[in-house]
N, C-alpha and C positions, 0 to 999 in steps of 0.2 A: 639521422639516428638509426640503429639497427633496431627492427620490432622483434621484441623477444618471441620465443616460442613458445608456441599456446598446444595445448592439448584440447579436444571438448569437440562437440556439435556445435556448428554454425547455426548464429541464429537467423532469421528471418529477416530476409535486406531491410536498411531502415532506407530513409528517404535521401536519395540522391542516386544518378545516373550510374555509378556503378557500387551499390549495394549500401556506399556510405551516407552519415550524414555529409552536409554541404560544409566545403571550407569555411564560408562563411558564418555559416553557424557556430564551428569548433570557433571561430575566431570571436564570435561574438559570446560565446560563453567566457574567453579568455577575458574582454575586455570586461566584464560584468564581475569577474573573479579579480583583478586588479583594482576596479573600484572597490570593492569591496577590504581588501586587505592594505589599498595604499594608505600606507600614515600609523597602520598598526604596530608597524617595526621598520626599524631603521637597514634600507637596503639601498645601494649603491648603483640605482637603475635609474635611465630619464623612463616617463611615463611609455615611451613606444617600445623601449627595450625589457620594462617590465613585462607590456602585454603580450610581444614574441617570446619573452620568455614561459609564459605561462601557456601560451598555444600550444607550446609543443609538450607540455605534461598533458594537456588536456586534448591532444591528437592522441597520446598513448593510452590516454584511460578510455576511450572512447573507442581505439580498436581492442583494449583487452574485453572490453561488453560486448562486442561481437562475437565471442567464443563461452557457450558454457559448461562449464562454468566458469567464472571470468579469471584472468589468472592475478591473483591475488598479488605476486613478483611485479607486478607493474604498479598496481597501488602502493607496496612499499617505496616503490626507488622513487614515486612522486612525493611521498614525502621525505625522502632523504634528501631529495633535491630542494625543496622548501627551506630545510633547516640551514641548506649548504648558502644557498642566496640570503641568509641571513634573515628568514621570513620568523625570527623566534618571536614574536609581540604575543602578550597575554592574550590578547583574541583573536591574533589570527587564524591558527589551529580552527578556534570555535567558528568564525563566519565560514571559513572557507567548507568545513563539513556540511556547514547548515544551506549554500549553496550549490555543494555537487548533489546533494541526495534531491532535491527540488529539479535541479535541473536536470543533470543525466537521464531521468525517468522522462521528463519532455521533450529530451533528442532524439532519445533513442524508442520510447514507447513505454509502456505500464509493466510487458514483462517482462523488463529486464530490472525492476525494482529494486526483487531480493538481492540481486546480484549487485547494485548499487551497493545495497548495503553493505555486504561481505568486502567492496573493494574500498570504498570510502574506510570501512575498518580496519582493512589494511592500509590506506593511508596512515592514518593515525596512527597506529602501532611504528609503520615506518617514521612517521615525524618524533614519537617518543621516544623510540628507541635513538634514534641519533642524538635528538638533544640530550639524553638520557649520557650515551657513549661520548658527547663533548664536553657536558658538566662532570665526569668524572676525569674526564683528561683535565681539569683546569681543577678539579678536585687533587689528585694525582700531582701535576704543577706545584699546586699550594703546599703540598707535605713534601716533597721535595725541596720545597723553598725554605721549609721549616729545619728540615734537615741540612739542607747549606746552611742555614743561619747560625743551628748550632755548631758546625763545624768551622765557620770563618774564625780568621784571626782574631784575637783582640784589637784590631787596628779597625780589622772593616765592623765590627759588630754594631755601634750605631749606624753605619749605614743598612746594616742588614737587617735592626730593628725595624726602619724607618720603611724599607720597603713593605716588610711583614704586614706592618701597620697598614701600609696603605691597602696593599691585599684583604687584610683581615678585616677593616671600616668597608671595603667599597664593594667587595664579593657579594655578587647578587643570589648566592646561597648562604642559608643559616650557617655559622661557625662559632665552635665553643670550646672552651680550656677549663678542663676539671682536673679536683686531684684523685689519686687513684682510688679515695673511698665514693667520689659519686659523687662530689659539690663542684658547683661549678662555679668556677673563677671569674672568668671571663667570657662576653659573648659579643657578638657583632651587629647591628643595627639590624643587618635581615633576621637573623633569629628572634628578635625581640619584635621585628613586626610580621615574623612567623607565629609568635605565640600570646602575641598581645600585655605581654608586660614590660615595664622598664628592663634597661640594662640593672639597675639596684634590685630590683626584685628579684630578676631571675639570680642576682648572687646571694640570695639568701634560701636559693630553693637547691633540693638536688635531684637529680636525674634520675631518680625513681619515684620521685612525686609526679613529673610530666609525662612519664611512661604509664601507654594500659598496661595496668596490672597482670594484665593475662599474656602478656608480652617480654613477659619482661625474665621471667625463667628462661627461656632461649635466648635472650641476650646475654647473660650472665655468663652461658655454656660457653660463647665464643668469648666472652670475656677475661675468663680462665685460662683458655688457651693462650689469648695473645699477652696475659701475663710471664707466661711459663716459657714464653718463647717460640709457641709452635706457629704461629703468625703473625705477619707484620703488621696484617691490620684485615679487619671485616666488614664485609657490608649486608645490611639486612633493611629489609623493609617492616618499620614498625606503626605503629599507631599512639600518638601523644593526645594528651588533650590542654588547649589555648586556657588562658585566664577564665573565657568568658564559659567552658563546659564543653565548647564545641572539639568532635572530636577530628582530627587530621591524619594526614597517613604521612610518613616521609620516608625518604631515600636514606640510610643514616650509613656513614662510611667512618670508620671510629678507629683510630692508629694511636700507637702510645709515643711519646717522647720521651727520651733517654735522658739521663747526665751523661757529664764526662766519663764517667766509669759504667757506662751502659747499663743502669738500672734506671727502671723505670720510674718516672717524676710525674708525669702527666697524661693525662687524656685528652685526644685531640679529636673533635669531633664536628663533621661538616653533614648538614644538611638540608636535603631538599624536598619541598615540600611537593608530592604527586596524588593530592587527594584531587583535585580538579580533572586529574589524568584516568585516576582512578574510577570518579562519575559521569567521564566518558564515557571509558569501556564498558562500564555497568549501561548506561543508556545506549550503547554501539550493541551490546550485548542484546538487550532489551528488546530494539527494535529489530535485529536479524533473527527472533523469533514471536516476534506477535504482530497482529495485521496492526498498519497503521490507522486502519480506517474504525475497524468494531474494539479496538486491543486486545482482542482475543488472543489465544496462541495460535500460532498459524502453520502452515503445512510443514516447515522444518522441524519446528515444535512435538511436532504429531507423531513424526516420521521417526524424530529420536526417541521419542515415550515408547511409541510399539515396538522399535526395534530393540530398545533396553526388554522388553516384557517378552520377549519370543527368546533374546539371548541369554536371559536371566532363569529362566523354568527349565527344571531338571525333566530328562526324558520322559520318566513316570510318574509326572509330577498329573495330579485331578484339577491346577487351577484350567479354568474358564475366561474368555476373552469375549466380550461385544460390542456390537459397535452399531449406532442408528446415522445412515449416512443419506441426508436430505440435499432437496434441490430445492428453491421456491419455483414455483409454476407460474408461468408467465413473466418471468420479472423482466425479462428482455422488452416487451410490451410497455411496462411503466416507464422502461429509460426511455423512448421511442416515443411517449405520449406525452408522461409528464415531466422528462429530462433528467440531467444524474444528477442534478443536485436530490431531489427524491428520491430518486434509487438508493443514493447514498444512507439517507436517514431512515430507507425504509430495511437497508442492510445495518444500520447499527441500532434501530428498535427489532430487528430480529434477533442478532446478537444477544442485545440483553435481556429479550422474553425466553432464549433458548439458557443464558445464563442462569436465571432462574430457578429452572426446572432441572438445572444437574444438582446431585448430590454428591454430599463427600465419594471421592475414590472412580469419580467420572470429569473427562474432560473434554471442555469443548472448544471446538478448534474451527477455524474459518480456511477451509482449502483451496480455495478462491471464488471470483465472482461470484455466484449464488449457490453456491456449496458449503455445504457445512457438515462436521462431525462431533458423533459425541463417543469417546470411546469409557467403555466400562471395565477397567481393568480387572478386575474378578469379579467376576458376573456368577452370581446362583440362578441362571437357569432364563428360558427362553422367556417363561413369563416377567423375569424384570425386566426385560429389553421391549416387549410389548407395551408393560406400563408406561416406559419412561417415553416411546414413539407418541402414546395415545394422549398422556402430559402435553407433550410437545404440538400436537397437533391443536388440542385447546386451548394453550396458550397462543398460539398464533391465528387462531379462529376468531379472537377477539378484535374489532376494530381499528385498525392505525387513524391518528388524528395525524396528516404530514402537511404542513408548507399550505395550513388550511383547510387542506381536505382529506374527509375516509375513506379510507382504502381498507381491503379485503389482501389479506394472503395467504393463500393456501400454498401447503411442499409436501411433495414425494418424500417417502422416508424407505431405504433398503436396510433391512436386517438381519445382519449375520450372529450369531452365537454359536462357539462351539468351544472346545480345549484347546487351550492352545497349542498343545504339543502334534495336531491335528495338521498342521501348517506352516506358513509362514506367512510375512508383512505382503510380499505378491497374492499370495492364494488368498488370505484374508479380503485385500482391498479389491482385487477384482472380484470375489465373491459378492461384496457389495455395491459395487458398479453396476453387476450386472442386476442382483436383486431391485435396484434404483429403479432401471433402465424399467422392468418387469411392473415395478408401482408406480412410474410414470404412465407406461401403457396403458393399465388398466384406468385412469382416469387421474382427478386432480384430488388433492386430499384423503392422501390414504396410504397408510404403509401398508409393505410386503415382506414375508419370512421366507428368506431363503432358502432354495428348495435345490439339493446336491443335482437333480434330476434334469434342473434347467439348465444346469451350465452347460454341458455339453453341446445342448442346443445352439446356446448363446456363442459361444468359441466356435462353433463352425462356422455359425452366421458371422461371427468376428473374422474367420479365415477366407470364408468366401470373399467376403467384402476386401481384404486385402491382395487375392488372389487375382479377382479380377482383371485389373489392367493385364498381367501378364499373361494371362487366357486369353485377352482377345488380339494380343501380337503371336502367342501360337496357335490361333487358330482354333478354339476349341468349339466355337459355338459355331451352329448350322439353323437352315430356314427350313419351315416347312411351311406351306402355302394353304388355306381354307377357301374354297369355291364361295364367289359372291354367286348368285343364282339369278339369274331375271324369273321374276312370278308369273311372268307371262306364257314362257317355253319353256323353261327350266335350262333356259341354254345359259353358260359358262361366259359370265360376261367380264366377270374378272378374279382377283383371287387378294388374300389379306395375308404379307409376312408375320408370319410366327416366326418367332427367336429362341432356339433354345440351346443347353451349355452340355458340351457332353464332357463331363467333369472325368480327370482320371482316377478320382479316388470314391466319388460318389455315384456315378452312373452320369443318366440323363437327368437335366432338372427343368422342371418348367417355369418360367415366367415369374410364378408367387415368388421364387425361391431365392432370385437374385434383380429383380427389376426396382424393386424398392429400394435394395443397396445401392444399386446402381444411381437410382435417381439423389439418394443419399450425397455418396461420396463425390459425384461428379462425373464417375465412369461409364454413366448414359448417353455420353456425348460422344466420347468413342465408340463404345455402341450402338449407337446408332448410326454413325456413320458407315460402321462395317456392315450392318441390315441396307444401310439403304446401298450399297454400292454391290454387294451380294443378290439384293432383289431386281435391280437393273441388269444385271447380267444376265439372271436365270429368265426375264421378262424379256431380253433380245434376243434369246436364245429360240423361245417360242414364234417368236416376232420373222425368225429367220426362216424357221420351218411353215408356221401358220398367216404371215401375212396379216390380212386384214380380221381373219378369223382369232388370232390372238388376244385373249385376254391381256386386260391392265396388271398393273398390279399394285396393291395397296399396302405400303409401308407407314408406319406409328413416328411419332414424332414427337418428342418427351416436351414439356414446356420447359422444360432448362434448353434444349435447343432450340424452342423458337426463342428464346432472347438472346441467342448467340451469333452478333451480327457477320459470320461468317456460313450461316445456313444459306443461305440465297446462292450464294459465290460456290458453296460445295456443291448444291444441287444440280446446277450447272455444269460445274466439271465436270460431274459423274455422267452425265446426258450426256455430254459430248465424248468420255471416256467408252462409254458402251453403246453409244450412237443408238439408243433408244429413241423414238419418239417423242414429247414429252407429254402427248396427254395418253400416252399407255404408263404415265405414273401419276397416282393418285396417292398425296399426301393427308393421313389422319393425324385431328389434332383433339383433343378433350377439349369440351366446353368450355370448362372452367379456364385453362390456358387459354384460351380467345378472347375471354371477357373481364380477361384478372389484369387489365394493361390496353389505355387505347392503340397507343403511339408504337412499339416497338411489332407486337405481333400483325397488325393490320398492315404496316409497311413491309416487312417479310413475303405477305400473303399476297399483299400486289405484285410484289414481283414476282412470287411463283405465278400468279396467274397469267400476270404478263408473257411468261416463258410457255406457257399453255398445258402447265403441269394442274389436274384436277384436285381439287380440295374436298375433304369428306371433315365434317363434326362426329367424331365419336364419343358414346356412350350420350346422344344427345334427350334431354330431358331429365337430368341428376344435374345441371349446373347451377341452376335458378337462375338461366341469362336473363337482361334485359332485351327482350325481345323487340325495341328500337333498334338497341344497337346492334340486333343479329341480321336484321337487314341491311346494315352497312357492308356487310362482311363479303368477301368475292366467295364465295362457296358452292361448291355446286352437288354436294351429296350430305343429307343428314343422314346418321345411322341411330333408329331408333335401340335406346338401350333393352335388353333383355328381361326387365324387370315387367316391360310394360304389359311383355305380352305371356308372363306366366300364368294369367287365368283363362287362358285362353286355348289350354291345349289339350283338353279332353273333347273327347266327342259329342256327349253328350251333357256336357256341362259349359258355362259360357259366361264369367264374368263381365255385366253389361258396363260397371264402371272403366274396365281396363278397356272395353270396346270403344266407349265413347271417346276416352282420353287419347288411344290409338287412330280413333280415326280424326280427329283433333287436329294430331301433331301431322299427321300425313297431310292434311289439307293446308293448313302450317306452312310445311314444305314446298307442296305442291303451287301454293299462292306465292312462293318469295321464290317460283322457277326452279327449286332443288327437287334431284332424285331423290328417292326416300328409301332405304335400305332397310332392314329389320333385322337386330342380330337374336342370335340365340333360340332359332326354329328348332324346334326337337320333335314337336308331330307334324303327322299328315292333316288333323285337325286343324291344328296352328297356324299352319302352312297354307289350308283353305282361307282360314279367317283373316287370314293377315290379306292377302291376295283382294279377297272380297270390299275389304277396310281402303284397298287402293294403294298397296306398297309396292313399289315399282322390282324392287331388290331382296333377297334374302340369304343369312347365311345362318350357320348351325349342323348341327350332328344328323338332322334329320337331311339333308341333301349328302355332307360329308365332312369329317371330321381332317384336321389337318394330314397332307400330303407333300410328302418329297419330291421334287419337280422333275424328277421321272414319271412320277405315275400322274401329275398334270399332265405332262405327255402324253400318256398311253387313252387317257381320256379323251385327249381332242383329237389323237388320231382314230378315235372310233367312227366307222361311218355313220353308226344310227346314230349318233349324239348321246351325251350323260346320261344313263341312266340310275336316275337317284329314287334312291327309295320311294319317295314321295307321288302323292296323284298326279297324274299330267293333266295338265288343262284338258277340256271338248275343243274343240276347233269349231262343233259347230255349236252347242250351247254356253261356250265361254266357260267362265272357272265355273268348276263345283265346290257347294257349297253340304257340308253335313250337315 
């Protein structure tokens, strides 16, 4: 079969070797969909050529979800194909809906749901409308037959009664003969168990007693016409109601019958009953706009209310728009601990404590997983969008009892208010995106009021972060190198890659600016690999000129890449690309990375050490290691964090706790065989102290702040050696101490 043409974004490969679900799978949704409808209607298939038949509707709906959005032309022709194989049984339509929407979502994954929906809807419509387009063909047939009838000879006319008859008994659509004031004559076995009365009954009733009332003035309209001759016949869809009060909808197709001399005798009327079809679409309807899970209305829902309120307000118009858009906090944690069947319950008791607390002319909406919104279509003003946040926040402050046990749930809440004519549905909702983003930060349980001033901020941050990857294919970022210092001689025994981005529209940035996105998005990994392959080069470079005299050099190492089982294998290449030595490279790693994972980071570490590449702990003593298992670790430099030795750097002043705990961690060190390094020297004090305390290493502003590997150059070619700000040792009284 030819796969129609899709327009949309691809979505996100589902499972199988090239992006699809597995044959197998399509095939076994086929087979489950054949159970399911065989026996319902009478079709002309053995059991195997049923379920090839149905693979291949359900190979097409299966590639139209791969496109969003899905293309709704492939749901219809799957159900025109249903109708055509003869699939019309009163529940097949129903199983076969209540099977793809269950399943599809389990072939293909969760987000493709909505979209389920939207195309199952289009099925339906395409199954109704053909059986719709058949029963009028046989509709059509039947008054044609009526009109032969009238026109046969007198020779054939019992036989052309007799066929009528048969048509008119065995028609699996209502049909009825009135006279032209509205009583009806005659009717057909379906019509009477269309409406629940006898054939006698209904000829004592007339055709504006079964009609709603409210219907029945536009039937009339076209009634007159097809008196007067301006039509052969009309069809409308009206509403009657049964014997029993119950009301129906039906298809009604109404032609009049002539005499011999072409005036009109009778009223001829066939119909079908599509109330069932009807509380379909209403339930098709239904669920392609509210979650299935809380019945809230859900993000279509949302999208169409705001987008109605922004297209509806005149330019000068003073209405007000707000909206309180919540996350819950930590809920990822509960799926994770105590599984989704809880998550679930703990999403539709939020649901309904946040139902609660809307009032008239506010609507709340479920935007997916643990998101939710309440918009306040005209809003007086920032204080009612505080109130309804601060509601919200104490209704869900209260206790969950779930699946046995209490749970706490605290959510971010971002709030925007302003006029609507201020905006639009984009400017609006990333407005509170990012307000969100801003009340998550600052902590759990607390809304935040959007502030014009932060967004900018936030959209750069958003730009940076997208910017990235293609900065570090052109090249934008550059190293600068910080002198590690030996305390002993202050000689230059290695140096620490700094990274930083020389942006073309921002300047230079440091570190703060973009290492967080990076670690964020993923783009650390690149990243880092461009640092470490840039530090190796500028490290052989010195290596070439200085020999043995060359310092190492010490590149960062994000914990997204130590568990990226291709570190070890790059590390190496790059050694061998720039034929560095490998212990003139010393890899730093955060504490926390080392101890957050027995298995992946300590087999990485062996192999670096094995390659003879030096390992450094940075910022060590902020991890709260288990300091068993930091003896396991092949390590051979701790660098004490900067923190410890901030009491430490006046002259005359000398915090004795931060002396104890410094000279602690160095012996620490010094006992599990590691160099001990000290970052963040800024005095000559400091610099004493630390020395005195036994720290092998130091780096900071007070020896030298970061440099371009030129001027590491110009340093080590000095013959006197570095002269750093800092006291030099006595050679013959050893350090001085202030």
């Amino acid at each position: 079969m030819t796969e129609p043409t899709r327009t949309g974004a691809s979505r996100s490969p589902s499972p199988g070797d090239d992006g699809c679900p597995h044959e197998d799978a399509v095939h076994a949704l086929a087979r489950d969909w054949a159970a399911e409808v065989e026996g319902t209607s009478y079709v002309p298939m053995g059991s195997d050529e049923l379920v090839e038949y149905l693979t291949e509707i359900s190979t097409d709906l299966v590639t139209a979800l791969r496109v969003h959005p899905a293309d709704t032309g492939v749901g219809q022709e799957a159900g025109r194909r249903l109708v055509a194989a003869h699939f019309t049984g009163p529940s097949t339509l129903e199983r076969t809906i209540v099977l793809l929407s269950a399943r599809l979502p389990e072939l293909l994954g969760d987000d493709v749901r909505d979209d389920v929906v939207v195309l199952v809807g289009a099925l339906a419509a395409g199954y109704a409308t053909t059986l719709r387009d058949r029963t009028l063909d046989e509709q059509e047939a039947i008054r044609r037959a009526v009109i032969v009838a009238r026109n046969q000879t007198e020779q054939a006319l019992h036989a052309s009664e007799a066929r009528f008859r048969a048509m008119f008994y065995e028609a699996a659509i209502g049909i009825g003969l009135g006279d032209l004031e509205g009583r009806i004559l005659e009717v057909n076995p379906a019509m009477t168990l269309m409406f629940g009365y006898t054939a006698q009954e209904m000829r004592r009733r007339s055709v504006g007693e079964l009609a709603h009332p409210d219907d029945l003035p536009s039937v009339w309209v076209h009634y007159e016409r097809l008196l007067a001759g301006e039509l052969d016949n009309f069809r409308v869809e009206k509403r009657f109601y049964r014997k029993d009060g119950e009301e129906i909808i039906g298809n009604l197709t109404l032609s009049l019958v002539r005499d011999e001399h072409g005036s009109p005798a009778y009223q001829f009327a066939m119909l079908e009953d599509v109330t069932e079809r009807h509380m379909l679409q209403s339930h098709l309807e239904y669920q392609a706009y509210h979650d299935t899970l809380t019945t809230l209305p859900n993000r279509a829902l949302f999208s169409a209310r705001i987008e109605r309120i922004f297209d509806s307000t005149p330019a000068h118009s003073a209405r007000r728009i707000g909206i309180c858009f919540l996350d819950l906090d930590g809920f990822k944690a509960i799926n994770d601990s105590l599984g989704h069947e809880v998550g679930d319950l703990m999403l539709q008791a939020v649901a309904s404590r946040l139902a609660e607390q809307a009032d008239d002319g506010e609507l709340v909406a479920r935007m997916g997983g643990d998101e939710f919104v309440v918009l306040v279509e005209n809003s007086r003003g920032v204080a009612q969008l505080v109130a309804l946040a601060e509601r919200i926040l104490d209704a869900l402050g209260r206790p969950l009892v779930l699946a046995g046990q209490e749970l706490l749930v605290t959510a971010s809440i971002g709030i925007v208010e302003r006029p609507v004519v201020d905006g639009d549905t984009s400017d609006l909702m990333r407005a509170a995106d990012i307000t969100l983003y801003s009340a998550k930060a600052d902590g759990r349980g607390r809304w935040a009021l959007h502030d014009p001033s932060r967004d900018e901020a936030e959209i750069t941050r958003f730009a940076l972060s997208a910017a990235m990857p293609t900065a570090i294919e052109r090249d934008e970022f550059f190293a600068l190198y910080q002198p590690l210092v030996g305390m002993d001689d202050h000689g230059m025994r290695g140096v620490e890659a700094l990274v930083r981005w020389h942006h073309p529209k921002l300047g230079v940035l440091g570190p703060s600016r973009f290492i967080g996105l990076a670690e964020e998005t993923g783009a650390i990994v690149a990243l880092g690999h461009w640092v470490l392959i840039r530090a190796c080069r500028d490290a052989r470079r010195w290596y070439d000129e200085f020999g043995d005299a060359a310092p190492f050099v010490s590149v960062n190492v994000a914990p997204r890449q130590l568990h990226e089982p291709n570190l070890l294998g790059d590390v190496e290449a790059v050694l061998a690309e720039t034929g560095l030595p490998p212990h003139l490279l010393q890899i730093e790693l955060t504490e926390r990375a080392l101890t957050s994972d027995e298995g992946a980071p300590l087999k990485a570490l062996d192999g670096l050490r094995a390659l003879g590449v030096r390992i450094a702990i940075d910022d060590f003593g902020t991890g709260y290691s288990n300091l068993s298992y930091l003896r396991k670790l092949p390590v051979d430099v701790i660098k004490l964090d900067g923190s410890f030795g901030e009491g430490l750097r006046e002259a005359d002043v000398s915090d004795l706790v931060d002396e104890r705990i410094v000279g602690t961690l160095v012996d620490l060190g010094h006992a599990l065989g590691m160099t001990v390094c000290a970052e963040g020297v800024e005095t000559a004090a400091q610099a004493a102290r630390l020395r005195r305390l036994g720290c092998d290493e130091g780096q900071g502003w007070h020896f030298a702040a970061a440099l371009p590997r030129e001027d590491i150059g110009d340093v080590l070619r000095d013959p006197a050696g570095p002269s750093w700000p800092g006291p030099a040792p006595d050679a013959a009284t050893g350090p001085s101490v202030p």
